[in-house]
C-alpha positions as CSV (number, residue, x, y, z in Angstrom):
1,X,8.2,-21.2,-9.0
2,X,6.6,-17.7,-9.3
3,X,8.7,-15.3,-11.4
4,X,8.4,-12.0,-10.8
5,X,9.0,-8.6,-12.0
6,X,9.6,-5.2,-10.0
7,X,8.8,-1.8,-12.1
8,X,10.6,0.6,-9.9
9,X,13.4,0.3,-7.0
10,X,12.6,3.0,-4.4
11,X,11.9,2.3,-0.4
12,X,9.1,-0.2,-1.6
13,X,11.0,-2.0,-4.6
14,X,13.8,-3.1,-2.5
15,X,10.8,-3.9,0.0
16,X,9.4,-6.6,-2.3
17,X,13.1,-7.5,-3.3
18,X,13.4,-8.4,0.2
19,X,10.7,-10.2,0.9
20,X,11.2,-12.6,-2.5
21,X,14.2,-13.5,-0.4
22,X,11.8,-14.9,2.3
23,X,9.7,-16.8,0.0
24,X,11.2,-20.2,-1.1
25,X,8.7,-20.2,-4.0
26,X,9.6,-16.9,-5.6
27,X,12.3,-15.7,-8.5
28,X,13.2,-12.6,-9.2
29,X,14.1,-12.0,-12.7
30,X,14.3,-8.3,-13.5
31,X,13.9,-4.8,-11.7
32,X,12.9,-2.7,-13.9
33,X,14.0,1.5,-13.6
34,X,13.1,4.8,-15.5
35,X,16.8,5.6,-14.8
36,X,19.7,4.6,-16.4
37,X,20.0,0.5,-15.2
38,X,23.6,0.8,-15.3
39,X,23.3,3.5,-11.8
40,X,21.0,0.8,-10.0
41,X,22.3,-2.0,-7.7
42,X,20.2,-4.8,-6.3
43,X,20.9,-7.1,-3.7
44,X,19.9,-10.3,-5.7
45,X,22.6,-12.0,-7.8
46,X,20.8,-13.9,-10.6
47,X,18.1,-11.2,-11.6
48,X,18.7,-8.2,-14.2
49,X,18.3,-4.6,-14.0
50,X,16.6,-3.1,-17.2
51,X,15.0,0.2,-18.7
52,X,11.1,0.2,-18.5
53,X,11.1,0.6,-21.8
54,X,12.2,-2.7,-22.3
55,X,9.0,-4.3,-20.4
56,X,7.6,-5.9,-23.4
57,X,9.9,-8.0,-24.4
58,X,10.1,-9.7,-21.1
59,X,6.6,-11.4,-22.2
60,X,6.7,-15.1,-21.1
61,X,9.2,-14.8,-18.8
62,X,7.6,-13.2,-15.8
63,X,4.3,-14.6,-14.2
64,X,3.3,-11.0,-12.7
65,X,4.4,-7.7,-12.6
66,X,4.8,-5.6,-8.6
67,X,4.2,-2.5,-9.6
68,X,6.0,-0.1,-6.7
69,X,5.5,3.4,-8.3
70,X,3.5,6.1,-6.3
71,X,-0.6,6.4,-6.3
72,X,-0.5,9.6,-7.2
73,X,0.8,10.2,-10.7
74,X,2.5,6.9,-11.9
75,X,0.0,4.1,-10.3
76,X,-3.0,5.3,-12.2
77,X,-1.2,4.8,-16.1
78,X,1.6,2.2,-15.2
79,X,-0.5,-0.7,-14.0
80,X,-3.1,-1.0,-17.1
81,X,-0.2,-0.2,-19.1
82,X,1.8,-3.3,-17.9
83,X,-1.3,-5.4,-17.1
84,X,-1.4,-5.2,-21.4
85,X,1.1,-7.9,-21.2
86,X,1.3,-9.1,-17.5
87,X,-0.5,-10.5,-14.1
88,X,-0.1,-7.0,-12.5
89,X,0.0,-6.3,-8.6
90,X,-0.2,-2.7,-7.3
91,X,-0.4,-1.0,-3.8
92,X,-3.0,2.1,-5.3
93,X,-3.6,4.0,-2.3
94,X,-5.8,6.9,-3.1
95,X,-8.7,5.6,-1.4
96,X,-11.3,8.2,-3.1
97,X,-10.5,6.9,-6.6
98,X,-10.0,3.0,-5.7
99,X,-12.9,2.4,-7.8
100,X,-11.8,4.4,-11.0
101,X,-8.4,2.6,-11.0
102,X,-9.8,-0.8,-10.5
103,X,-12.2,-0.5,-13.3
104,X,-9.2,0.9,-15.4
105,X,-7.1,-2.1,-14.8
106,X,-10.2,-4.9,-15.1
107,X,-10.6,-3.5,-18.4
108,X,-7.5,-4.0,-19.5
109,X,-6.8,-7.6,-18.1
110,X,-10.1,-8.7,-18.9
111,X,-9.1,-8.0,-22.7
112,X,-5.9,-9.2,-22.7
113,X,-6.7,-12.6,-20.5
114,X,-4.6,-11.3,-17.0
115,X,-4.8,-10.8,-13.9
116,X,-4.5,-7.9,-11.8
117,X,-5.0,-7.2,-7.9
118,X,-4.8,-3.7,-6.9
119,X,-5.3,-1.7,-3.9
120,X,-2.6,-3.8,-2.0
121,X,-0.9,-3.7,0.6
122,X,-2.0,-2.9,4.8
123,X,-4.4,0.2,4.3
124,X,-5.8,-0.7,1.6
125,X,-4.9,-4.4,2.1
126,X,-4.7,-6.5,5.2
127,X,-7.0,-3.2,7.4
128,X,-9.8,-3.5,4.3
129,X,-10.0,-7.5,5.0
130,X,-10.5,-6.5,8.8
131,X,-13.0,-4.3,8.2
132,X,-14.8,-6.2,6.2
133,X,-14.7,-8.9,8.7
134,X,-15.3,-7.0,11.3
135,X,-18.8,-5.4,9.7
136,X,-20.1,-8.6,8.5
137,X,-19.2,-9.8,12.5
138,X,-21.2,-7.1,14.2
139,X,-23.3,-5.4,11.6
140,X,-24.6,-3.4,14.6
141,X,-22.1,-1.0,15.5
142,X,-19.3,1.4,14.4
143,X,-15.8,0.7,12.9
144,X,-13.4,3.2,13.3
145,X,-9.3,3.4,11.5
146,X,-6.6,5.1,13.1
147,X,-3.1,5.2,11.2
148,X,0.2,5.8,12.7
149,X,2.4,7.3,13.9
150,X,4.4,6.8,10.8
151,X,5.8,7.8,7.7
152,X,3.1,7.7,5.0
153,X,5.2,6.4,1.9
154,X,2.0,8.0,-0.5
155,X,1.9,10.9,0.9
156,X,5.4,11.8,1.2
157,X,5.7,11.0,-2.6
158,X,2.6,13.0,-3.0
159,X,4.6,15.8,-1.3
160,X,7.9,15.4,-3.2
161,X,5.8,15.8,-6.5
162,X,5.6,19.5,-5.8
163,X,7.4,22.0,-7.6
164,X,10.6,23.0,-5.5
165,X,10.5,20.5,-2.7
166,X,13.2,18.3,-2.7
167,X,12.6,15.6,-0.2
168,X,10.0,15.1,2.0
169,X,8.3,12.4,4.5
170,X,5.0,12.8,6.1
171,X,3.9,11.5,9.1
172,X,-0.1,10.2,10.3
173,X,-0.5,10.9,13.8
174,X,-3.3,9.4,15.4
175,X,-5.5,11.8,17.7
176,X,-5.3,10.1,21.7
177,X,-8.3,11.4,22.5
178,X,-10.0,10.2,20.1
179,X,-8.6,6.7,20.2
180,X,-9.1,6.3,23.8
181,X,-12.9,7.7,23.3
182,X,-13.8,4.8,21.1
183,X,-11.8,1.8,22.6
184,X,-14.3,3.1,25.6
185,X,-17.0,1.9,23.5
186,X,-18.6,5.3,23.5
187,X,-19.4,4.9,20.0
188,X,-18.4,8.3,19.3
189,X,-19.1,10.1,16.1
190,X,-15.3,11.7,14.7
191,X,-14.7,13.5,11.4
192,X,-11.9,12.9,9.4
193,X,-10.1,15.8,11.7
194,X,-11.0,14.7,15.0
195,X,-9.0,11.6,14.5
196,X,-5.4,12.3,12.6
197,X,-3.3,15.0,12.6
198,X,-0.4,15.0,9.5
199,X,3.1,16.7,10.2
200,X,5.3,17.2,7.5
201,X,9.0,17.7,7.5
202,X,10.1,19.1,3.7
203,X,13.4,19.9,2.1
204,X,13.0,22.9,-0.3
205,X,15.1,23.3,-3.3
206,X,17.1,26.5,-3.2
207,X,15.2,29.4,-4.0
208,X,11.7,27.5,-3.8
209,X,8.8,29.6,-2.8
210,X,8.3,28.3,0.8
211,X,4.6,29.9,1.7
212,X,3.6,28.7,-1.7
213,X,4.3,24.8,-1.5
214,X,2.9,24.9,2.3
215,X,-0.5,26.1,0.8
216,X,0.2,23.4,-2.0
217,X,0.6,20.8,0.8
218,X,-2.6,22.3,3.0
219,X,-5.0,22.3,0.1
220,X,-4.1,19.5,-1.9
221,X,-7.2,17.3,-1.8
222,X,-7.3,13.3,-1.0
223,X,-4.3,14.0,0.7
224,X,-3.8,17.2,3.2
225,X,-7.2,19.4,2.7
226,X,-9.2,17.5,5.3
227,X,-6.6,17.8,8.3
228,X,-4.6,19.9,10.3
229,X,-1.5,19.8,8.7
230,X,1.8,20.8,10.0
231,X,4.5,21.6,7.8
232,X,8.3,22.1,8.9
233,X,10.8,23.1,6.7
234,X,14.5,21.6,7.2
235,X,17.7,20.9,5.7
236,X,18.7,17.7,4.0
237,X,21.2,16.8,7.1
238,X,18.6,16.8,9.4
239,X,16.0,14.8,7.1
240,X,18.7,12.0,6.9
241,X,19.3,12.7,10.7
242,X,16.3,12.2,11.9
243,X,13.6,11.1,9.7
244,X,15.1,8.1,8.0
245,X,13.4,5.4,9.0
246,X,10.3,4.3,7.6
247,X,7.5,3.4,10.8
248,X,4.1,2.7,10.5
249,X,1.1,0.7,12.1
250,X,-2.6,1.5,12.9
251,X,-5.5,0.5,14.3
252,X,-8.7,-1.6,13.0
253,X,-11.5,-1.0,15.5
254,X,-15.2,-2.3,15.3
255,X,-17.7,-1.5,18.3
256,X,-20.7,-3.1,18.5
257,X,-23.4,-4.8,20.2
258,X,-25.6,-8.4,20.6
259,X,-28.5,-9.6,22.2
260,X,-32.3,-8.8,21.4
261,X,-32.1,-5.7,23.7
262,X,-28.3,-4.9,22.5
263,X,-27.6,-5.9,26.2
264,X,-23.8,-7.3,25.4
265,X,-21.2,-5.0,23.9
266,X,-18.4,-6.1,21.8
267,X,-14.9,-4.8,20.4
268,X,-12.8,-5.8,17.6
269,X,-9.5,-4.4,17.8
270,X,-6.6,-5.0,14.8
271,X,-3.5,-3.7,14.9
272,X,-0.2,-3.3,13.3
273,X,3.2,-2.0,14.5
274,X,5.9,-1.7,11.8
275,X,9.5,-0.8,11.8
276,X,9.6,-0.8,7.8
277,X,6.2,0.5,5.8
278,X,7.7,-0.1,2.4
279,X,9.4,-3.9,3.6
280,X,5.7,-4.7,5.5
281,X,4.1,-3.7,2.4
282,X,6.6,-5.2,-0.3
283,X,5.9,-8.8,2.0
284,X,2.0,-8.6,1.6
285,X,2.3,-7.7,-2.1
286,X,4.8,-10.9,-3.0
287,X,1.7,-13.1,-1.5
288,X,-0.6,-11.5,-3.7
289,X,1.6,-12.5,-6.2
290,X,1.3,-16.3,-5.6
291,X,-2.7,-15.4,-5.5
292,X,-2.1,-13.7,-9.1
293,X,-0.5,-16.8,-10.7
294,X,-2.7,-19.0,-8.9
295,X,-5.7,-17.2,-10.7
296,X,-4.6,-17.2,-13.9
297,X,-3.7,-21.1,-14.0
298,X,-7.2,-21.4,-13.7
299,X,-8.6,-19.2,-16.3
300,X,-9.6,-16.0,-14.2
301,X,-9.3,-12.5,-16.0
302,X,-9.7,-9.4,-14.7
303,X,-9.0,-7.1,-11.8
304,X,-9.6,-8.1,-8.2
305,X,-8.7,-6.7,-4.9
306,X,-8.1,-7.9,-1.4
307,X,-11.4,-9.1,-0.9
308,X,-11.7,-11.1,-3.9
309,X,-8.6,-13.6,-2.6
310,X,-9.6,-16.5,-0.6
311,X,-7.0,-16.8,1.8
312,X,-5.3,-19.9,1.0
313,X,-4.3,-18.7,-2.5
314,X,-1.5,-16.6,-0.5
315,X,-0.5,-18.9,1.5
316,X,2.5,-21.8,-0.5
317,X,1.2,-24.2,1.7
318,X,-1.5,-27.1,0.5
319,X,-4.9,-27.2,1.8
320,X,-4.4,-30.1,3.4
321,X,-1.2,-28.6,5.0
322,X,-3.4,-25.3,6.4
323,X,-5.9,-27.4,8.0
324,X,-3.9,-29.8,9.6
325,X,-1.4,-26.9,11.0
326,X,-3.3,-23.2,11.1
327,X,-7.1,-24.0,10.9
């Protein structure tokens, strides 16, 4: 039995809360919550809800922490923070400082004998692993990632962060001409522009400075700077109205071609449809966790991501098991 610990219960806490329930070899013991435990109810029955100030002295009793805070200002501290005394698991998403965080949290783990995967989830996650494949597959050719439409639970965060916006959700809208162009197998060569778009829909506190947090949004970098960005301003009522679901999905694509005189061409297409972001995501972090524990009972330390995970450490099935029934 893995036993597992959730810092934070927003859309992706109660995502991994949900997919424990799926997982016959998974316990919840304890959410944990920077507000007061007493105003948070959980679904499951036998685990706690505690302050996260009382992390520590859950030492022992939880195999790894899922960390489901936001990449932009709580990801970067929380995770080599906990990883002091726990197997961590993260879903970092800020693709431009991956590297920073990951050499953050091996430093950490590597010092206090744990283990930590970061970077997890579908993008990074589960698309990474297809690109990957995909490259090493046809190392002649072009791989292209298209996300959406959907809400982008990072980037709404990122966007609720600002000074005077009071909720917010952000949606990645893939470019059609763009993906039609390259499932073509045009090869064609797209800027970051070319190939999203991002459409916001943000509830202002009263009294917030409108033109001041759309220029925030435009210009913030990693996030907004390097595409046209649309941002609508509505009321609370119609947020809830119309915008309360959580979609996502994308698109893995590798082009490419064979043969001595490249005379055969080849695509590689991966996709992803989701009615729930945060319960999609929350599922691929709990197998990570089975990975984590799985690491540690044999003496690995240290931070690893998505591609450092054979396959079979995810899965609760033995090896024998996998071949006989999915090889």
């Amino acid at each position: 039995m893995i036993n597992i610990g959730i810092y934070g219960y927003g859309n992706l806490g109660k995502g991994v809360e949900a997919a424990i329930e799926k997982n016959a070899d998974t316990n919840l013991v304890a959410v944990f919550t920077r507000r007061d435990p007493k105003t948070v109810t959980i679904r499951n029955k036998s685990a706690v809800v505690d302050h996260v100030d009382n992390i520590p002295s859950y030492k022992g009793k939880i195999d790894v922490m899922i960390l489901c805070g936001g990449s932009a200002t709580d990801l970067p501290w929380q995770t080599p923070e906990v990883a002091k005394n726990f197997n961590v698991i993260d879903s970092f998403d800020t693709h431009a400082n991956a590297l920073k965080h990951f050499n953050d949290v091996d430093a950490v783990c590597k010092a206090q004998g744990n283990v930590g995967i970061v970077s997890v989830g579908w993008d990074p996650g589960m698309f990474s692993l297809n690109r990957l494949y995909a490259e090493c597959v046809l190392p002649d050719g072009s791989d292209y990632t298209f996300w959406g439409k959907g809400v982008s639970q990072g980037h709404s965060d990122a966007i609720r962060r600002i000074e005077g916006v009071q909720d917010a959700r952000q949606y990645t809208c893939p470019v059609d001409k763009a993906l039609e162009a390259v499932r073509s197998g045009s090869n064609p060569t797209l800027t970051t522009r070319d190939k999203h778009t991002r459409l916001c829909y943000v509830v202002a506190k009263p009294g917030a400075d409108l033109k001041k947090i759309e220029q925030e949004i435009k210009t913030m970098p990693n996030y907004f700077s390097d595409y046209d960005t649309t941002v609508n301003f509505i009321t609370e009522e119609e947020l809830q109205r119309d915008h309360a679901g959580l979609p996502h999905g994308g698109f893995v694509i590798r082009t490419g071609q064979t043969g001595f005189n490249n005379e055969n061409k080849h695509v590689i297409e991966y996709s992803l449809k989701l009615d729930s972001n945060p319960e999609f995501t929350g599922s691929v972090l709990v197998a990570y966790a089975r990975a984590a524990k799985r690491l540690q009972a044999e003496g690995v330390k240290g931070c690893k991501t998505v591609f450092d995970i054979a396959p079979s450490y995810l899965s609760p099935l033995s090896n024998d098991e996998l071949l006989k029934h999915v090889l």
